[in-house]
C-alpha positions in Angstrom: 224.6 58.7 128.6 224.9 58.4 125.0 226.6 61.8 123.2 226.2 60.7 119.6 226.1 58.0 117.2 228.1 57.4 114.2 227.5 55.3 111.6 226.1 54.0 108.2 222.6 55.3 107.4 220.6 52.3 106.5 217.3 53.0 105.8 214.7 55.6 106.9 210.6 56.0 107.5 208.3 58.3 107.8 209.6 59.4 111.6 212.6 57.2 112.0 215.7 56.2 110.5 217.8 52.9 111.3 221.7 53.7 112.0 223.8 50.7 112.1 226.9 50.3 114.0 229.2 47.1 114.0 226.0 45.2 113.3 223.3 46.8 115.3 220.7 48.8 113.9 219.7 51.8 116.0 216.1 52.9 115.2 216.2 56.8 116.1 213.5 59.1 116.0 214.4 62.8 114.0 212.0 66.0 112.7 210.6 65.1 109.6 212.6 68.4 108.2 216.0 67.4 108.7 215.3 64.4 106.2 216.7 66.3 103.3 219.6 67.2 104.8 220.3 63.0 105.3 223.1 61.6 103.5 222.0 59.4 100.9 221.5 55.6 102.2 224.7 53.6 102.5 226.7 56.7 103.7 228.2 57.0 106.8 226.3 60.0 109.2 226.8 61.2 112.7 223.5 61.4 114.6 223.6 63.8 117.9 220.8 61.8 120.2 218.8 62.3 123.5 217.8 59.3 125.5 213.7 59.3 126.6 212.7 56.3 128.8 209.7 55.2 127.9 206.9 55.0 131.4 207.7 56.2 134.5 209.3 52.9 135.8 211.8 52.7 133.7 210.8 51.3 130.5 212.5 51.1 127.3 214.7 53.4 125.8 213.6 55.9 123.0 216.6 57.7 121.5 215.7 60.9 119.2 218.3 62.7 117.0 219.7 65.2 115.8 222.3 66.2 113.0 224.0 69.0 115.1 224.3 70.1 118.6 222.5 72.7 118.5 219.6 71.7 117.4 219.6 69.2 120.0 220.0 72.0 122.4 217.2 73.7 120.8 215.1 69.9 121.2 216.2 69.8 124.8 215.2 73.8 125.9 212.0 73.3 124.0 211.3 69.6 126.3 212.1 71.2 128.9 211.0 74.8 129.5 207.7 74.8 127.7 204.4 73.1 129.6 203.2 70.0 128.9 206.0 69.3 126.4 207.1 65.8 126.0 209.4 64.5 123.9 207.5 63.5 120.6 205.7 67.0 121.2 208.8 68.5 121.0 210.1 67.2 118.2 207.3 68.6 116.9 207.9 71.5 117.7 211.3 70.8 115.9 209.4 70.5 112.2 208.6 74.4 112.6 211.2 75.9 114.3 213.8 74.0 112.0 212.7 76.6 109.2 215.2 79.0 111.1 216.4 78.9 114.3 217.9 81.9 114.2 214.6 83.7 113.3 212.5 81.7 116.1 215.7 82.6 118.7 214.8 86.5 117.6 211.4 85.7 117.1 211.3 84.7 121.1 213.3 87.5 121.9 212.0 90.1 120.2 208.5 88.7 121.4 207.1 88.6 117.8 204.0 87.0 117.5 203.2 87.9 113.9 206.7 85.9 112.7 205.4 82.9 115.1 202.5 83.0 113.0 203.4 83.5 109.6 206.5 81.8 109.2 207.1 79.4 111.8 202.3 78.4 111.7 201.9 78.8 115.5 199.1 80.0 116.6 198.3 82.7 119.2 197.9 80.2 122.3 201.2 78.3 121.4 202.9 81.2 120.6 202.4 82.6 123.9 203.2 79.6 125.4 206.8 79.2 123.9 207.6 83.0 124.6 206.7 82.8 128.1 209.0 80.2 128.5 211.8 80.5 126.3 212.1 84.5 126.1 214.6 84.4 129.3 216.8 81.5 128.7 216.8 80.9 124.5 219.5 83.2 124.2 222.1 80.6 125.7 221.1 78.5 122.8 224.0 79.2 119.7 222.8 78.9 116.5 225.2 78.2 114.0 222.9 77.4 110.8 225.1 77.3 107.6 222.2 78.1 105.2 221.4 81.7 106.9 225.1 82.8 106.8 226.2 85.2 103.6 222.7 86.9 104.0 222.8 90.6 105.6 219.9 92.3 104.9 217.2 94.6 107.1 214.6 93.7 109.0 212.1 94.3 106.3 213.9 92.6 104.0 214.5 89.9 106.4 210.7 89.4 106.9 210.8 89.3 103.2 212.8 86.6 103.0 210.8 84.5 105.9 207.5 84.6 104.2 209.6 83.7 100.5 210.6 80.4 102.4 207.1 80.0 103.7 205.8 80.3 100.6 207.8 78.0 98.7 207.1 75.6 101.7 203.2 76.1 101.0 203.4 75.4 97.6 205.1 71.9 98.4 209.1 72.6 98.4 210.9 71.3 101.4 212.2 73.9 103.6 215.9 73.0 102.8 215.3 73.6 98.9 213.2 76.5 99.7 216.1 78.1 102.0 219.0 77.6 99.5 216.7 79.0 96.3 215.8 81.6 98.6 219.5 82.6 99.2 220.9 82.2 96.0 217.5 84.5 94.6 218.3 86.8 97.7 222.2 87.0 96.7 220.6 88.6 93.1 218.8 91.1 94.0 220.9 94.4 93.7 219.0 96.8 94.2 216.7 96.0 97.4 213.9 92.7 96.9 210.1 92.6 97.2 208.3 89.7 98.1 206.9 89.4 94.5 209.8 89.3 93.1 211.8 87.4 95.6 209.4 84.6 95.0 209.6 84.5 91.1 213.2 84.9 91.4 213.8 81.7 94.2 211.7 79.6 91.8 214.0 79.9 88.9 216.3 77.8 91.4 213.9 75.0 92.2 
């Protein structure tokens, strides 16, 4: 069982990117939302991947990745646990939940179905769906997402700063610019934040 890749990011397309290795290119599945996080092309990348045979008599090999552990955790819980998941389903899956884990892991938890909708677009059947069977077993899954850190705020502020990230995502911002204006907008705001003015704010940083 392969654990991860590493090696020079060659090219990419719409779904997959080629990593080559001693002369081998690997041709690995990922979310469309990890995309901007890639190196640029010609740099070297480590790729954490899951291996999916392809038919039920042992076919070939698809191999789907990941950038960090957990989020291949999060990919492999998400296969696993929710019905009638495969694995391109469940990458997905990935797209939306990428937008934060850490507020889909409370967002489970906390069985909010009004954050499934509005931040993370799921609607009321799937959201059910992914509670019932990740509420009792998501919480062994760490999140350690980098971009959420340095941000303590409330819960109203946090929903505040959900639907800011959604919003610059609707208006055609990918979620990784969106996150980081969102922050740095967030880190300015003295004196508490609306969502008005969060979003005016954020898009000074785009």
């Amino acid at each position: 069982m392969i654990d991860y890749l590493y090696g020079t990011f060659n090219s990419k397309s719409k779904e997959n990117i080629i990593l080559e290795i001693n002369g081998i290119g690997y041709n690995i599945s990922v979310p469309f939302s990890t995309f901007s996080r890639f190196p640029t092309i010609g740099n070297l990348v480590k790729i954490y991947v899951v291996e999916n045979t392809v038919g039920i008599y042992g076919g070939p090999v698809h191999l789907y990745g990941f950038l960090t552990r957990e989020e291949r955790d999060m990919y492999l819980l998400i296969k696993g646990e929710v019905p009638r998941t495969g694995a391109k389903k469940a990458l997905e899956y990935m797209d939306k939940v990428s937008i934060s884990f850490t507020n889909f892991k409370t967002a489970i938890i906390s069985k909010n179905f009004s954050t499934l909708n509005k931040i993370f677009g799921f609607t009321k059947k799937t959201s059910d769906k992914l509670i019932a069977a990740l509420k009792d077993k998501i919480s062994t899954i760490n999140i350690l997402n980098e971009d959420d850190k340095g941000i303590e705020v409330n819960e109203s502020e946090n929903t505040i700063i959900l639907e800011t990230i959604a919003s610059l995502i609707a208006l055609g911002y990918k979620e990784q610019q969106a996150k980081i204006a969102t922050k740095i907008a967030c880190e300015q705001c003295n004196n508490g934040i609306t969502l008005e003015n969060l979003i005016k704010k954020s898009l000074q940083y785009l």
